[in-house]
C-alpha positions in Angstrom: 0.0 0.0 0.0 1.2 3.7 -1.2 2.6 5.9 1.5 2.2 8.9 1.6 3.7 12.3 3.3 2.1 15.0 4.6 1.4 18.9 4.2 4.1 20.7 5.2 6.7 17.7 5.2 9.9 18.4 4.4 11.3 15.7 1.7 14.1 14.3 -0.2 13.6 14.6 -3.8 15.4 13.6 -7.0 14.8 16.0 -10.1 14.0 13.9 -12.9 12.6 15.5 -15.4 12.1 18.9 -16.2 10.0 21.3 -17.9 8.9 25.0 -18.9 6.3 24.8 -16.6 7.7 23.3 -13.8 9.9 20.0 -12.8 8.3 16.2 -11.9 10.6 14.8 -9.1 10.5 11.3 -7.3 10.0 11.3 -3.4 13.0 9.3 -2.7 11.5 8.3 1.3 8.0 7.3 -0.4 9.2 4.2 -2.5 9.3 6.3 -5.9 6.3 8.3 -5.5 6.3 10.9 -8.0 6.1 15.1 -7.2 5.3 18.2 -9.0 7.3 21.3 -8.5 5.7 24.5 -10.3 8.1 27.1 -12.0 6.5 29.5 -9.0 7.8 27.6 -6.2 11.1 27.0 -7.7 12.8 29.8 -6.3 11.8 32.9 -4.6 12.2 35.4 -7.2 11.0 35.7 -10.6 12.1 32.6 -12.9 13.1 33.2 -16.6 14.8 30.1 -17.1 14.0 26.9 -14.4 16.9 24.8 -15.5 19.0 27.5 -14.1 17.7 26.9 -10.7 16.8 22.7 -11.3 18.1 19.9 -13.1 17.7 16.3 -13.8 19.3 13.7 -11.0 19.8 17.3 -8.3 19.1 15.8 -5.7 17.2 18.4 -3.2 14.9 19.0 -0.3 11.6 20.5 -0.3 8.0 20.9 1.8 5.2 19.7 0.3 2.5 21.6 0.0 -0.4 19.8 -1.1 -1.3 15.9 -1.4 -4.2 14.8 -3.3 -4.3 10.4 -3.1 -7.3 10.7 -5.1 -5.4 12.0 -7.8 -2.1 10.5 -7.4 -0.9 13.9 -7.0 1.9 15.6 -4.7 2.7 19.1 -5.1 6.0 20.5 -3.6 8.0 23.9 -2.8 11.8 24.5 -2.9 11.0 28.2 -1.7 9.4 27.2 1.8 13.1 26.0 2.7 15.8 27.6 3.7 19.1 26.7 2.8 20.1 25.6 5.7 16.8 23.4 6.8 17.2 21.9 3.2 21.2 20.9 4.0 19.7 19.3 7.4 17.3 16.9 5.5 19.3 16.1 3.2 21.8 15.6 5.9 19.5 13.6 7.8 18.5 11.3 4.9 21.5 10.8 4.0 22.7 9.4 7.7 19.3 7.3 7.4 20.5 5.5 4.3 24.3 4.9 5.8 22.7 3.5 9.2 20.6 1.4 6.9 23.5 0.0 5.0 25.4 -0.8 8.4 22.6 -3.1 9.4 22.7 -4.6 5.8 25.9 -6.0 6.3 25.7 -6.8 9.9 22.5 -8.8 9.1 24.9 -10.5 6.8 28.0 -10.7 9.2 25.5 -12.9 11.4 23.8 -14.7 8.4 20.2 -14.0 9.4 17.5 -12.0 7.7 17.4 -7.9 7.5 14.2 -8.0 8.7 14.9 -9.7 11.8 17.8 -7.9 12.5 15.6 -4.2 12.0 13.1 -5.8 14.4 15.6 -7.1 17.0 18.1 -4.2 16.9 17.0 -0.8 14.9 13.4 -1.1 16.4 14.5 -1.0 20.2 17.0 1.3 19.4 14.5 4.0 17.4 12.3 3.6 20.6 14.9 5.4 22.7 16.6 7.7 19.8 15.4 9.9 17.3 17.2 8.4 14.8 19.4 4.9 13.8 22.4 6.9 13.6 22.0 9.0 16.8 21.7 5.0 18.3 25.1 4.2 16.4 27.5 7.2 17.1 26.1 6.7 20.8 27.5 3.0 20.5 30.6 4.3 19.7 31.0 6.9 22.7 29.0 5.2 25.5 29.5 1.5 24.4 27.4 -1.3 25.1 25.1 0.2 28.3 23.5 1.6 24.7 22.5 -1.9 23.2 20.8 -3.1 26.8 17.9 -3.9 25.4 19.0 -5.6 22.1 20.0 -9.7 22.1 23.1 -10.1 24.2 24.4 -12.3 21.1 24.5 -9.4 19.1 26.1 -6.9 21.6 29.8 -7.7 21.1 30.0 -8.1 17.1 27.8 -5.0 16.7 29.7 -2.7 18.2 32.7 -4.2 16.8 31.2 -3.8 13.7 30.6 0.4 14.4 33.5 1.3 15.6 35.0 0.4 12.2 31.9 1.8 10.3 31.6 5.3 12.4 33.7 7.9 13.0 31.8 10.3 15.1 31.9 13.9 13.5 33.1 17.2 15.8 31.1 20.5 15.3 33.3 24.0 15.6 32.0 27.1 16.4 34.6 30.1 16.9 34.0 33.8 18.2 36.2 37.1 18.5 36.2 38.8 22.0 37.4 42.1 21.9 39.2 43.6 25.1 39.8 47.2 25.8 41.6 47.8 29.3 43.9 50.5 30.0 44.4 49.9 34.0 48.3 49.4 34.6 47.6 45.9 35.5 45.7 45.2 32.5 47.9 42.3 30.7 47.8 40.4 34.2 44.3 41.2 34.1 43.4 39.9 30.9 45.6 36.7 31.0 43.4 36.0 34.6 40.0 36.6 32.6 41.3 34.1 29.6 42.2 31.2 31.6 38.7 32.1 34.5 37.0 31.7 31.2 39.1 28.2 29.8 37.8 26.5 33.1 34.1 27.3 32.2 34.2 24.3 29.2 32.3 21.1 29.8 32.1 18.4 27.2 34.3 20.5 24.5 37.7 21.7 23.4 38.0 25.4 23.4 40.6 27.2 22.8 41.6 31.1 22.6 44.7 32.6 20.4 45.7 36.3 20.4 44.2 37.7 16.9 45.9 41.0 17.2 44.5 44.3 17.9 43.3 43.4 21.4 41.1 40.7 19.7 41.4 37.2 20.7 40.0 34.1 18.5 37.8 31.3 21.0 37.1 27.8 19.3 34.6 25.8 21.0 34.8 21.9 19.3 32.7 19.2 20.5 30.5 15.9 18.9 27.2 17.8 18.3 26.8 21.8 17.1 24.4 22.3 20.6 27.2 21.5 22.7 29.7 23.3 21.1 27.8 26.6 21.1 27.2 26.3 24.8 30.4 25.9 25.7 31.8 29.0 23.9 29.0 31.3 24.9 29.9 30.6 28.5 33.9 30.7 28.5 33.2 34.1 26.0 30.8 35.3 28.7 33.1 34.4 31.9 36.1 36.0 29.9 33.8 39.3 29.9 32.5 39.0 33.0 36.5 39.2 34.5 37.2 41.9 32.1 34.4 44.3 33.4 35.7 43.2 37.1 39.1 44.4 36.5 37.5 47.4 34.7 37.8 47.3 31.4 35.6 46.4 28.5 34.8 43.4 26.2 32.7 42.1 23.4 32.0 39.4 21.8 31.1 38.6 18.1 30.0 34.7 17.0 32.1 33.9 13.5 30.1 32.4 10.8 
């Protein structure tokens, strides 16, 4: 029986054919259900030409905006996304598929049927995570207290089995803090607010390097983007905090 999504779901979609009018693209998540893209919901300006904006095989992401089963009819937007949302589906999809394929071949490795291993292994994992690969990377940092609730027969070769397949991305985020001080302390002073601010990182590696002109770099790297931004907004803050205490004055500015 035909899935399908709904209004407002963000998809992954394959451009494969293209038109005047508009482009026809295949849901890749909805087993080759077909979508129709107008030339108006392209892009967000005015469209003279569409295959300067879409082409055949681009793979994208876009919201759908209508769905008509009746009809057999899906109607989608590229302009409801932003560029960033659209890099995080894709992102995400692309993580499903990889997860997928890992539990291809360890269904193989133990000679026993993909479907028994999703329902033994991927479905208790996907009942505590949001996602297979969220499950996996956490198998590779936390180690097997994550598989408690999987067969103890598969415990041992899976994570063998991730730990070659996974290597767990880091997420930077850097910042410039700007310090004006002109006490006759002030170097001692600022070299106190640096490291007050160092011992404010949890679960990250931050650093800070003198950028010239009383500017000073902070990195903040860590496993997931959340983590690393809180980490650098406190150590910025705690740096600023000391700077104001020993009189002077600091900023701070996020790098992009």
């Amino acid at each position: 029986m035909q899935k399908w999504p709904e209004k407002g779901e963000i998809v992954v979609i394959r451009i494969n054919k293209v038109l005047n009018y508009g482009a026809f693209a295949e849901l890749l998540e909805y087993d080759g259900l077909q979508g129709f893209i107008h030339i108006s919901q392209v892009a967000s300006r005015w469209v003279k030409n569409i295959r300067n904006y879409v082409r055949p095989n681009q793979v994208r992401a876009a919201q759908v905006i209508n769905v008509d089963p009746s009809k057999h009819q899906v109607d989608l937007s590229l302009t409801k996304l932003s560029a960033e949302q659209e890099r995080a589906k894709i992102e995400e999809w692309e993580q499903a598929k990889r997860a997928r394929k890992i539990l291809e071949v360890f269904a193989k490795q133990q000679k026993v049927s993909f479907n028994k291993v999703w329902k033994e292994v991927a479905e208790p994992l996907l009942q505590e995570y949001d996602t297979l690969m969220d499950a996996f990377q956490d198998v590779v940092l936390e180690g097997q207290e994550v598989l408690k609730n999987i067969p103890k027969k598969y415990v041992k070769p899976l994570i063998a089995l991730l730990e070659k397949s996974i290597e767990i991305p880091k997420r930077k985020v850097r910042g410039i803090i700007k310090i004006k001080s002109y006490e006759p302390q002030a170097l001692f002073a600022i070299k106190k607010a640096l490291l007050a601010g160092l011992k404010e990182a949890k679960d990250a590696e931050v650093e800070i390097t003198y950028a010239g002109g009383g500017k000073y770099m902070v990195s903040s790297v860590a496993y997931d983007y959340k983590t690393a931004k809180r980490n650098l907004d406190a150590v910025c803050q705690k740096v600023m905090d000391e700077i104001k205490k020993a009189k002077g004055t600091a900023s701070f500015e996020e790098v992009k």
